[in-house]
N, C-alpha and C positions, 0 to 999 in steps of 0.2 A: 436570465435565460442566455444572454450572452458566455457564459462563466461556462453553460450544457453545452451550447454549440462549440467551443472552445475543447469542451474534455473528448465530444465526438469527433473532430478535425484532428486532436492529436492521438487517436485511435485510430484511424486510419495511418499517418505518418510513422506512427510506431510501428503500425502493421507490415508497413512497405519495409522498414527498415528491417524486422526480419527477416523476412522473406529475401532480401537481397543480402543479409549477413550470412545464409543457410546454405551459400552455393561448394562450400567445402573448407574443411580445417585451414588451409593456409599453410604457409614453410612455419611456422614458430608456433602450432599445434600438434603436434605429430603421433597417432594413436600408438604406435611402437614405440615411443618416448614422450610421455604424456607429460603436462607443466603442472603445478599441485599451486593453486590460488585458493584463498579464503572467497568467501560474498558476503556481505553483508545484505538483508531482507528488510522489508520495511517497518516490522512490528511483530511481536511473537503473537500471531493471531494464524491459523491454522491456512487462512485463507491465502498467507503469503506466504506459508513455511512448507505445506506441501507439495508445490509440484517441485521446489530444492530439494528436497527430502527422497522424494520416489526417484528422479534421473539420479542423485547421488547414489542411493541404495540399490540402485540397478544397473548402475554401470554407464549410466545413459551420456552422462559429461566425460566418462572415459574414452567410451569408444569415440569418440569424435576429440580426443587430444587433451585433453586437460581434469585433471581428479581436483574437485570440490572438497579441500580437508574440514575447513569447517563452515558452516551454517550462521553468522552471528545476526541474532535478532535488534532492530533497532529500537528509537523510540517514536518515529510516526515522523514524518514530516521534515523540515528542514534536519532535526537534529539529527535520522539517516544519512541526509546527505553530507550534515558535517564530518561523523565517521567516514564519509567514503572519500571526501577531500584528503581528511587530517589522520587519516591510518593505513595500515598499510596492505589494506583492503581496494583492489582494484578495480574491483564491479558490483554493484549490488541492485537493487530492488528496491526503487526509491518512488514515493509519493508522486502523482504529475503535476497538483497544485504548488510543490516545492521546487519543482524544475520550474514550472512557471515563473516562479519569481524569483527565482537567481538567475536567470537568461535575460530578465530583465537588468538585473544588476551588473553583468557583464560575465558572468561565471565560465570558469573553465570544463564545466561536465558538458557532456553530449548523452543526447539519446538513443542507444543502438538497440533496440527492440522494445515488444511492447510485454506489459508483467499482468498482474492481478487486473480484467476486469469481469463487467458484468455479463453473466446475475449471476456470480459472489455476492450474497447478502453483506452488508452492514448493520448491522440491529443495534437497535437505541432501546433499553429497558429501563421500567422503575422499577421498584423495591413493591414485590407484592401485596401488600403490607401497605401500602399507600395509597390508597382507595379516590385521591383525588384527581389522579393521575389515570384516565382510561383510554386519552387519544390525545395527538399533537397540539391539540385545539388545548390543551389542559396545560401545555407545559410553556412554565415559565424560566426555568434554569434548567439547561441542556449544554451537557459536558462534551466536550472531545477531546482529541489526545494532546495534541501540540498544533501551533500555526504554521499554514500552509501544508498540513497532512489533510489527505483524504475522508478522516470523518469533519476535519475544519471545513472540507467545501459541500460536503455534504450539509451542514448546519445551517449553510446559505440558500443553499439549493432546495431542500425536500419542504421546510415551511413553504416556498412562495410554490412548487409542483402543487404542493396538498392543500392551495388556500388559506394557511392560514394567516392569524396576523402576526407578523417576521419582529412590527414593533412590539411588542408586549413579552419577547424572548430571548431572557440575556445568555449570550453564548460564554462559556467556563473555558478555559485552557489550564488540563490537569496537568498534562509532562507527562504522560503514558495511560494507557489502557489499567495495567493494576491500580492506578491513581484516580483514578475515573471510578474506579467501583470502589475505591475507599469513601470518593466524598458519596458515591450515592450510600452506601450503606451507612453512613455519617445521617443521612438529612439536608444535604449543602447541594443537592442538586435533583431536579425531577428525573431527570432520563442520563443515562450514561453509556455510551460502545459498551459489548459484552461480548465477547467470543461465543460462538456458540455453543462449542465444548463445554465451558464453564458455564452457560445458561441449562442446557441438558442434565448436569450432573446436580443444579439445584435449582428444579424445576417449581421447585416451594416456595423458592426466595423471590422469583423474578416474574414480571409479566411484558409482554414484547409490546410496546409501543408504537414504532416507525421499524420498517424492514425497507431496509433502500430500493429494492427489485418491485417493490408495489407502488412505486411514481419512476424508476426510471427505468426504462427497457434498457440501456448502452451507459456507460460509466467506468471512463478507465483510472484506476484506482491507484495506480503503480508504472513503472516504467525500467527498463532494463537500461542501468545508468552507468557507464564510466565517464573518465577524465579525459580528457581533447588530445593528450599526448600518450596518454595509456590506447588510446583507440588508433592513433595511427601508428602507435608502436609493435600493436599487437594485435594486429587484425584480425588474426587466426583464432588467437582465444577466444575474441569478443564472438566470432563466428561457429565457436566448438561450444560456447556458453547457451547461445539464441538455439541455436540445433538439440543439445541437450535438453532445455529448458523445456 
C-alpha cells in the first residue's frame, strides 16, 4: 500500500506542476514561429497515444508554439525512459514507477506535468480458450511489459487490493505489450496487458480477467518527463507541451 499512497502523492505533484507550466508559451515557444520536437509516449497502447494524437491533429501543440512532428511509441517502463535520455527526443510520456527509480539512482530527468492516469483501464486477459483461468484467484503466471513500467506496479498492487495470494503469483517480464500476448497465445502465461482495441476486434480469443479501475479509483500511469537541462533550457516548450497536452 505504500507503493498506492506514493503513485497518489505523485498525482497530485504532477498536477501542480502543470498547472504552473500552463501560465503561457514563454520567449523560446513562440505561436508565429512555432519549434517542431518529436515525443516519445510510453507504449503503443491507445491509452497513451491518444490525447498526442488529437492536440497534434488539431492544432493544439501549435497554437501554443511548438508542432509535434512525430509520435514515437516506446516499450513500457524504463526502456521509455532510456529513449528519452539516449535520443534525441526531448520530452516524452514516461511510466511513474520508472521515474521512481531512477530519481532514486541520481537521474537527470525531471517531472514537468502529469500524463496517462486513472480510470484509463489496464486489463490483464487470458486466452479464452483457457477455462482454468476465470478470476485473479486462478492466476499463477501473469505477464507485464518491462520493469518499473506501469503494468509492473500494477502486478504488485492489484493481487494484494483483490485479496489474493501475491505468493503463489510469478510475475513474467516480456519487453513489450506485443510480447506479452505472444507468450499468452503460446501457453507460457495465464493473464497478459491487452490493449483494448486489440481485445475488441477479437472478442473470441480473450476473456478480461483483472480491469485496473475495479480496485483502484486514482493511478497515475505515466508522467510528462524531460531532461534537467532540456527543462531549464526550454521552459517555453515544456509549457506549450503541458498546455497542448
Amino acid at each position: 500500500m505504500r507503493t498506492h499512497r506514493l503513485l497518489l502523492a505523485a498525482a497530485l505533484a504532477a498536477t501542480l506542476g502543470a498547472s504552473a507550466c500552463s501560465s503561457g508559451p514563454g520567449p523560446d515557444a513562440d505561436p508565429a514561429n512555432p519549434v517542431s520536437i518529436d515525443v516519445t509516449v510510453s507504449a503503443a497502447a491507445e491509452i497513451y497515444s491518444i490525447p498526442w494524437l488529437v492536440a497534434q491533429q488539431q492544432g493544439l501543440f501549435e497554437k501554443h508554439g511548438v508542432i509535434v512532428e512525430n509520435i514515437v511509441p516506446g516499450k513500457g517502463g524504463s526502456a521509455t525512459m532510456r529513449t528519452l535520455l539516449d535520443g534525441n527526443i526531448p520530452i516524452g510520456e514516461v511510466s511513474y514507477p520508472s521515474i521512481v527509480q531512477a530519481d532514486a539512482g541520481g537521474s537527470e530527468l525531471r517531472i514537468v506535468g502529469g500524463g496517462t492516469q486513472g480510470p484509463y483501464p489496464m486489463n490483464f486477459y487470458a486466452l479464452a480458450s483457457n477455462s482454468s483461468i476465470q478470476s485473479i484467484d486462478d492466476v499463477r503466471r501473469w505477464a507485464y511489459t518491462r520493469p518499473n513500467s506501469a503494468s509492473d506496479a500494477l502486478t504488485r498492487l492489484l493481487p494484494s487490493l483483490a485479496g489474493a495470494d501475491a505468493g503463489r503469483i510469478e510475475r513474467v517480464s516480456t519487453g513489450g505489450i506485443g510480447e506479452g500476448l505472444a507468450l499468452l497465445e503460446a501457453g507460457s502465461v495465464d493473464i497478459a496487458l491487452i490493449p483494448s482495441i486489440v481485445a475488441e476486434q477479437r472478442p473470441d480469443d480473450f476473456r478480461l480477467i483483472v480491469s485496473s479501475p475495479d480496485y483502484l479509483e486514482r493511478f497515475l500511469q505515466s508522467t510528462i518527463t524531460t531532461t534537467k537541462d532540456y527543462a531549464a533550457s526550454n521552459p517555453g516548450v515544456v509549457r506549450a507541451i503541458n498546455a497542448g497536452y
